[in-house]
KOLSE-486842 format. One record per residue: x, y negated, z of N, C-alpha, C, O in turn; residue number from 1. Coordinates in steps of 0.02 Angstrom, whole numbers, plus 50000, padded with zeros to 5 digits. Last residue first. Example, Ala and Ser with C-alpha at 12.3 -4.5 7.8 and 13.67 -1.06 7.14 Angstrom:
2
SITE  n_xx  n_yy  n_zz ca_xx ca_yy ca_zz  c_xx  c_yy  c_zz  o_xx  o_yy  o_zz  nr
SITE 50642 50112 50354 50684 50053 50357 50645 49998 50394 50670 49943 50402   2
SITE 50660 50284 50390 50615 50225 50390 50660 50165 50390 50712 50166 50423   1
END
This chain:
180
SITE  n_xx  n_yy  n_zz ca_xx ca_yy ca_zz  c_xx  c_yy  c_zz  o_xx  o_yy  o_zz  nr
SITE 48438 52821 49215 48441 52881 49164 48375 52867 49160 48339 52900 49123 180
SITE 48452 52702 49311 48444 52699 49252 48428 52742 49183 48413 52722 49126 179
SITE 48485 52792 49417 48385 52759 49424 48395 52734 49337 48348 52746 49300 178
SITE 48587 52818 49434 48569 52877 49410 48492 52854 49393 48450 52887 49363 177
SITE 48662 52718 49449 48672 52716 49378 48616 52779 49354 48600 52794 49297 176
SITE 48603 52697 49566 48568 52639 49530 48603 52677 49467 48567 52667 49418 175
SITE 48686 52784 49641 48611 52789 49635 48570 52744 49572 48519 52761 49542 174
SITE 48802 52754 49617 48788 52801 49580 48708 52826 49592 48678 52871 49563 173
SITE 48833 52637 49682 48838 52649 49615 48813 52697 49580 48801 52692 49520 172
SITE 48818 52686 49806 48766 52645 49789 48768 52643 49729 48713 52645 49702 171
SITE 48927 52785 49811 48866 52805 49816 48815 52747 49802 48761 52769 49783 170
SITE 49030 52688 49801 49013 52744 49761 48938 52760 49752 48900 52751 49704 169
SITE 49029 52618 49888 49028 52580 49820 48985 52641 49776 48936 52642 49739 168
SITE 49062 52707 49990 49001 52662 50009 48979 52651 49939 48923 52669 49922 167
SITE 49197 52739 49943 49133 52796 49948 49075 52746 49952 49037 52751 49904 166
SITE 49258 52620 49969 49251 52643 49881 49199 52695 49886 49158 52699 49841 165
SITE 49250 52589 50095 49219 52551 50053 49198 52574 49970 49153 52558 49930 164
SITE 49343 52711 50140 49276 52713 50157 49205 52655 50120 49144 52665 50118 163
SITE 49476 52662 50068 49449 52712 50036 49373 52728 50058 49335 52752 50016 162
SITE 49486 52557 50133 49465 52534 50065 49441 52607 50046 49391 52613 50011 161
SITE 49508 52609 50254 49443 52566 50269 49449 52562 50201 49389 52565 50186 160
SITE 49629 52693 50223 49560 52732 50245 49506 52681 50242 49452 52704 50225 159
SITE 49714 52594 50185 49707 52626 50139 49629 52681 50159 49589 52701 50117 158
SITE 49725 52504 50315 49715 52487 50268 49670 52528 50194 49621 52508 50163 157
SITE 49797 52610 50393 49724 52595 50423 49693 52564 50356 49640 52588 50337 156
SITE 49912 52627 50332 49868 52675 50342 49801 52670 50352 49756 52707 50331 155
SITE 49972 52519 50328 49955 52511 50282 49894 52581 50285 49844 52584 50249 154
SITE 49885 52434 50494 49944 52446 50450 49930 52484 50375 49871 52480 50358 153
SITE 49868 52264 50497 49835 52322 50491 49896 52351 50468 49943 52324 50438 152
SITE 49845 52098 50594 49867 52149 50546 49865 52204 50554 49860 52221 50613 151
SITE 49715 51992 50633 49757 52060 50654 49776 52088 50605 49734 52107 50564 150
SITE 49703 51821 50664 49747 51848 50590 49770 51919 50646 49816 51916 50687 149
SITE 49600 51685 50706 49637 51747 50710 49655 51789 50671 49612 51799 50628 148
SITE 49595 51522 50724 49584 51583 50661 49637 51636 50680 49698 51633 50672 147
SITE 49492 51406 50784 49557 51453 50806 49524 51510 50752 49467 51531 50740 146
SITE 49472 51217 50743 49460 51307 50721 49513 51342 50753 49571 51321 50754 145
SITE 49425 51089 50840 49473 51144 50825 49459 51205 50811 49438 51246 50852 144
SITE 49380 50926 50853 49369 50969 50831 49403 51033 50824 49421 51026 50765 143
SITE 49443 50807 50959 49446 50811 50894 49428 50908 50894 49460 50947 50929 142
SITE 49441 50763 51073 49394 50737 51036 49402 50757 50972 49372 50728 50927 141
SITE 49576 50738 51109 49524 50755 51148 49438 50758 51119 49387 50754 51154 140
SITE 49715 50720 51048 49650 50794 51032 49595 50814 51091 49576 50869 51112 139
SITE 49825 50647 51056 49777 50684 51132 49747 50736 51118 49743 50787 51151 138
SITE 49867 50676 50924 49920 50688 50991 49893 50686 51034 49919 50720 51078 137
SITE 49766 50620 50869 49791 50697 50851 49849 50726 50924 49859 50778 50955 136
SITE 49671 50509 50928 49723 50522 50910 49758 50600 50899 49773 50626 50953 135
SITE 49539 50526 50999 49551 50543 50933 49599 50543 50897 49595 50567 50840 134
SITE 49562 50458 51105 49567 50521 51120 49569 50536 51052 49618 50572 51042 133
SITE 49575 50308 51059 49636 50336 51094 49624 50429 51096 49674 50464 51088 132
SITE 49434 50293 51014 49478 50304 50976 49566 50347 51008 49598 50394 50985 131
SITE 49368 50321 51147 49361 50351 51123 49405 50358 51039 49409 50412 51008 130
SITE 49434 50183 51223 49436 50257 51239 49406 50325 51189 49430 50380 51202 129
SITE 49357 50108 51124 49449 50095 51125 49464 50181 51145 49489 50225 51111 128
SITE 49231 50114 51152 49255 50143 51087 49331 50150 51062 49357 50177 51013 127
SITE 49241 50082 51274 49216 50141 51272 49239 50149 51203 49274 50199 51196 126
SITE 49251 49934 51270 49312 49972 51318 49291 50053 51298 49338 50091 51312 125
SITE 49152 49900 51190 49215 49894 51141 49273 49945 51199 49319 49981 51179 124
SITE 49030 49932 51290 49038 49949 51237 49108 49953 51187 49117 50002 51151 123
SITE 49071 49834 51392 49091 49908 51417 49093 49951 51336 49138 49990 51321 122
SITE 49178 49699 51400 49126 49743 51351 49131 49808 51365 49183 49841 51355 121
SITE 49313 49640 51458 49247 49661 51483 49187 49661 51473 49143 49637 51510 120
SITE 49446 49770 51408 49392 49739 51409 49312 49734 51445 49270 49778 51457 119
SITE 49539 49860 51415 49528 49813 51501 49477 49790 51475 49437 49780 51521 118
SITE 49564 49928 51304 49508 49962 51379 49498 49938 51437 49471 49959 51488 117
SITE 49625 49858 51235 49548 49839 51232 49514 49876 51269 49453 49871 51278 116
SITE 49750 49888 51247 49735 49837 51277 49668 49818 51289 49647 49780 51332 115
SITE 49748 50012 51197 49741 49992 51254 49712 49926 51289 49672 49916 51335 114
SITE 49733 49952 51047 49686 50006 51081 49682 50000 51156 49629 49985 51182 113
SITE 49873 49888 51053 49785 49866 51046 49753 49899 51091 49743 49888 51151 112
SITE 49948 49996 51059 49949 49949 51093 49884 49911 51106 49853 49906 51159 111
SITE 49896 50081 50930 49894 50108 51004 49897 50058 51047 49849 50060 51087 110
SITE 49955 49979 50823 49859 49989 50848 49855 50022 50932 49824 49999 50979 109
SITE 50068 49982 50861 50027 49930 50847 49963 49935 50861 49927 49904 50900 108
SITE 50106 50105 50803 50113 50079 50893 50076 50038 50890 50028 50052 50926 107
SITE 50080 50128 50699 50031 50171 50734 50054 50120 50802 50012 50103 50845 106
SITE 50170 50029 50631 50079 50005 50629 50055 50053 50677 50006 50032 50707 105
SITE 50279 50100 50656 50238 50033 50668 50183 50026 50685 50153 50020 50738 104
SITE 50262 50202 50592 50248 50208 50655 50248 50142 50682 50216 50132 50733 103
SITE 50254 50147 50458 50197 50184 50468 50219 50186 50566 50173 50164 50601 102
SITE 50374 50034 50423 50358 50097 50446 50294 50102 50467 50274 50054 50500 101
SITE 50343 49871 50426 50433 49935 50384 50415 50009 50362 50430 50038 50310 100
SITE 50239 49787 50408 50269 49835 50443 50323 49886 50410 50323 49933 50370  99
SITE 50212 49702 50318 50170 49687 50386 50209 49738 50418 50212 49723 50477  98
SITE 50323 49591 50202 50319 49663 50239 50274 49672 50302 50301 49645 50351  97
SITE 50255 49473 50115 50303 49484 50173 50286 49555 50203 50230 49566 50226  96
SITE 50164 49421 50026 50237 49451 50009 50266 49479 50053 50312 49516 50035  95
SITE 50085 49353 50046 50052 49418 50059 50129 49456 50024 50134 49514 50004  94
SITE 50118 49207 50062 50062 49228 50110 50069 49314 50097 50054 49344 50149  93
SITE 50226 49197 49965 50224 49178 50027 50184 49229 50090 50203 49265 50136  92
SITE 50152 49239 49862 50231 49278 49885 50245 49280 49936 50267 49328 49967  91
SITE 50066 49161 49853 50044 49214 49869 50110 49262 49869 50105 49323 49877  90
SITE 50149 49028 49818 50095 49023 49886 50088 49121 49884 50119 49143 49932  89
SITE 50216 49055 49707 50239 49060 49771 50193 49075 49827 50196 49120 49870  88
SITE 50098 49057 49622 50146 49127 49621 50189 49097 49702 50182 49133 49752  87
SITE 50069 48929 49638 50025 48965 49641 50075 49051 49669 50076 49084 49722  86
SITE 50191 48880 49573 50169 48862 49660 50106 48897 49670 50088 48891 49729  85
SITE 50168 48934 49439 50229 48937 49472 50195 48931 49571 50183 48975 49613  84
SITE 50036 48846 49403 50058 48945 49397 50122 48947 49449 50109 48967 49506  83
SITE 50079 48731 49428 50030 48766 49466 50037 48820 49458 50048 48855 49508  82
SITE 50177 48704 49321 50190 48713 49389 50157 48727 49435 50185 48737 49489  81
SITE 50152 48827 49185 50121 48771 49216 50170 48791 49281 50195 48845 49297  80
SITE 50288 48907 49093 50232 48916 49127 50191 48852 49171 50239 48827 49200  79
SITE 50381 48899 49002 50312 48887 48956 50268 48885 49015 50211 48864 49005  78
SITE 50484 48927 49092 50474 48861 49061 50431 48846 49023 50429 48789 49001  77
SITE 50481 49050 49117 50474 48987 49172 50441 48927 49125 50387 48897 49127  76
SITE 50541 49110 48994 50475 49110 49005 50439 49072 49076 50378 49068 49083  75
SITE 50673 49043 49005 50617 49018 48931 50574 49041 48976 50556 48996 49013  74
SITE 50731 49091 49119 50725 49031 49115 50639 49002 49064 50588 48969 49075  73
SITE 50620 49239 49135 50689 49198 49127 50646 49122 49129 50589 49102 49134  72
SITE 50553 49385 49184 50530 49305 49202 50596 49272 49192 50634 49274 49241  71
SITE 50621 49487 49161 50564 49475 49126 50553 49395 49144 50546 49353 49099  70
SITE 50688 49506 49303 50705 49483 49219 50694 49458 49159 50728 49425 49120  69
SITE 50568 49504 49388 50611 49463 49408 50668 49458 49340 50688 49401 49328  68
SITE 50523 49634 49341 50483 49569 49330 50515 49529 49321 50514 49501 49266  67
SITE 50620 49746 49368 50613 49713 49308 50573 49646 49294 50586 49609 49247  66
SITE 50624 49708 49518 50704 49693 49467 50676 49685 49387 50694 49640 49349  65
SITE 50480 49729 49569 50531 49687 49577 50597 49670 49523 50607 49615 49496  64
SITE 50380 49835 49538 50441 49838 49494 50484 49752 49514 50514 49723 49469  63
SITE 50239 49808 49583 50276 49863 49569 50344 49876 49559 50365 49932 49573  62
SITE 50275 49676 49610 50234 49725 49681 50261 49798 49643 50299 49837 49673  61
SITE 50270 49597 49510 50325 49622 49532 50323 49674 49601 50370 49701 49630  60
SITE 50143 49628 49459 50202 49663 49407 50249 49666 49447 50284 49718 49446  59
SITE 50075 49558 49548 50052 49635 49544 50111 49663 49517 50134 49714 49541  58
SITE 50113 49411 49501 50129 49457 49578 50113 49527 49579 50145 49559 49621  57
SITE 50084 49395 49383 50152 49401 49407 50168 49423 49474 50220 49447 49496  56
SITE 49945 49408 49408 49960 49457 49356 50049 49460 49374 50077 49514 49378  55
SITE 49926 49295 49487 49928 49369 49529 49944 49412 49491 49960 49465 49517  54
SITE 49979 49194 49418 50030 49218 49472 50003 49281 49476 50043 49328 49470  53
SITE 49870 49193 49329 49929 49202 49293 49975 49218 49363 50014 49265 49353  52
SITE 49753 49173 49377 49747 49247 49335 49836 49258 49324 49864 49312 49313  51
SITE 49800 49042 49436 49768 49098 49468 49777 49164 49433 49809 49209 49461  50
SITE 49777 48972 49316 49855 48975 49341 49837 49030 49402 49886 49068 49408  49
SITE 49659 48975 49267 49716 49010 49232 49757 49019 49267 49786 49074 49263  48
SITE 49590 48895 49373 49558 48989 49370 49637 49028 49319 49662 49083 49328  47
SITE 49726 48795 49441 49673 48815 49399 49659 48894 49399 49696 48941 49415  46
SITE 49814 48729 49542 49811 48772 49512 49716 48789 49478 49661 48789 49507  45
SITE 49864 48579 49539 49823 48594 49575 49819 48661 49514 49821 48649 49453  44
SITE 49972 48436 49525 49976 48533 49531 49940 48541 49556 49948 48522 49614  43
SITE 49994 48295 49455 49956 48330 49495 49958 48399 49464 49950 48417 49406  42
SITE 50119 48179 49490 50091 48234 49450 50064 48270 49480 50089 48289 49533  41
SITE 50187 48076 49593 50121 48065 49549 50074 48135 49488 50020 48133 49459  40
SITE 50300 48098 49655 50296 48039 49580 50218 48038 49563 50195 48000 49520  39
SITE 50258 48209 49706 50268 48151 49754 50274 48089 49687 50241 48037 49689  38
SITE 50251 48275 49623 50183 48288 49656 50195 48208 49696 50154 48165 49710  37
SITE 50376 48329 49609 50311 48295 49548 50262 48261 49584 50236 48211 49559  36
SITE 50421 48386 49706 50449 48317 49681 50407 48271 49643 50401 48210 49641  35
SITE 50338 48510 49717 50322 48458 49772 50361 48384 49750 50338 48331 49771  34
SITE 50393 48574 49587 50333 48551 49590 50326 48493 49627 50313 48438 49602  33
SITE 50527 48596 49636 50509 48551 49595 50468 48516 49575 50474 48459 49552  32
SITE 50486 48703 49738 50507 48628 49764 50506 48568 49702 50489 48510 49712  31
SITE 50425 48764 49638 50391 48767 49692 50414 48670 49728 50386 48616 49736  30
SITE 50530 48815 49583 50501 48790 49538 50430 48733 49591 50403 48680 49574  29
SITE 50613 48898 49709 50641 48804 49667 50579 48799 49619 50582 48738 49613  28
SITE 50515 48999 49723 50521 48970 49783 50572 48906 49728 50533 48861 49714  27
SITE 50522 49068 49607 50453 49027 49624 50482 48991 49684 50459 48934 49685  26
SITE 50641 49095 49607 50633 49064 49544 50567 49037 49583 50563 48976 49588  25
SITE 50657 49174 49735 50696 49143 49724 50670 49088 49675 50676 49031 49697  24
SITE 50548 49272 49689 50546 49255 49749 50571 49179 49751 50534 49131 49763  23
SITE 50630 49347 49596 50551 49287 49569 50540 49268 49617 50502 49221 49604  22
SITE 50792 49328 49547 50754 49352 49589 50656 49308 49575 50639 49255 49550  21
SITE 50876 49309 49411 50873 49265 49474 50785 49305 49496 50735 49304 49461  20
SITE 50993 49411 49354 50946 49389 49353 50929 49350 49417 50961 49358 49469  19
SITE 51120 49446 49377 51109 49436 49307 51042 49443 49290 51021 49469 49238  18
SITE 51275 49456 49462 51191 49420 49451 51188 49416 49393 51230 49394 49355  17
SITE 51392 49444 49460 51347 49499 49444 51302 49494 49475 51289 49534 49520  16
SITE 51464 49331 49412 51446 49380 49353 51386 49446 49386 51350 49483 49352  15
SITE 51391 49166 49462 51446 49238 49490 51406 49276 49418 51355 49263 49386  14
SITE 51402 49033 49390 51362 49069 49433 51392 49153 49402 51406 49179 49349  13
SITE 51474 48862 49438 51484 48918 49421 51412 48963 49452 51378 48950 49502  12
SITE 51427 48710 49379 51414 48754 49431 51425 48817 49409 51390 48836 49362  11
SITE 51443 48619 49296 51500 48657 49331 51483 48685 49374 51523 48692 49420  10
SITE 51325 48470 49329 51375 48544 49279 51426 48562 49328 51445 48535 49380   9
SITE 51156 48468 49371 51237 48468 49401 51244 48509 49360 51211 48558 49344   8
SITE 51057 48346 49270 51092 48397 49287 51142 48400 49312 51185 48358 49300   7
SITE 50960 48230 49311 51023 48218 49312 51068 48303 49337 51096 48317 49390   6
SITE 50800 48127 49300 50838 48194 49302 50917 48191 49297 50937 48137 49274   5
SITE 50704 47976 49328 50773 48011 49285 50816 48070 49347 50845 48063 49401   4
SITE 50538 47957 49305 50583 48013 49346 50649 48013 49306 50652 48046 49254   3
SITE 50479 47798 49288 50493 47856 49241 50545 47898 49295 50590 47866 49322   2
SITE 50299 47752 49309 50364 47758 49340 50399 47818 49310 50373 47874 49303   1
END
């Protein structure tokens, strides 16, 4: 059964775009795939097409705008549609922001945490309580040096170095005199 294709022309595309996003490019190569798939072509990603999204997902994990250039039309177009729906599936699954902010995630767990002191495991309700006190903001459980700092003045200063230099002295000058 033969697939006839049928480009739309005239589609304008705005000047300031001047790359199509990889999010974007895997998410249509993706639906193109699922067209295939329904005619009969089989996308099942391979150990290659595997090595080949996550190498495209790590590049754009760092650097979004340049990947997303780097990946044009031509270089789409040498790539398998399993590479492609492969690169989506894990855009998909591990693309998505788990939290904006670090205090997120701290409420997040704090919430937990509580929640796991209704538990009825006395063991998991005891280690909830004992993480909650280890939070820096209870400090019930957390360890504390107190370091005392007396300043001197420069007088007191200059008599205790000058009573260290006699001490120095005299031990120095026994041992230089055991050497004669």
């Amino acid at each position: 059964m033969a697939i006839r294709l049928e480009p739309e022309m005239g589609l304008d595309i705005p000047d300031d775009v001047t790359y199509m996003d990889l999010r974007a490019r895997a998410e249509a190569a993706c639906r193109t795939a699922e067209k295939l798939q329904e005619h009969g072509v089989v996308v099942e990603p391979d150990d290659v097409d595997r090595e080949t999204a996550s190498t495209l997902v790590a590049a754009y994990a760092k650097n979004e705008e340049k990947t997303s250039k780097a990946v044009s039309n031509v270089r789409t177009r040498d790539m398998t549609p399993a590479s492609l729906v492969e690169t989506n599936r894990i855009l998909k699954d591990y693309g998505h922001l788990v939290a904006k902010h670090a205090a997120e995630v701290r409420n997040t767990v704090v919430n937990k945490l509580i929640m796991e002191t209704e538990n009825p495991d006395a063991r998991i309700r005891i280690r909830a309580l004992e993480l909650l006190g280890k939070m820096t903001d209870v400090g019930l459980f957390t360890d504390r040096k107190e370091i005392t700092v007396t300043h001197k003045s420069a007088d007191e200063l200059r008599e205790k170095l000058h009573e260290k230099l006699t001490v120095l002295k005299k031990t120095a000058g026994g041992v230089y005199e055991a050497e004669k």
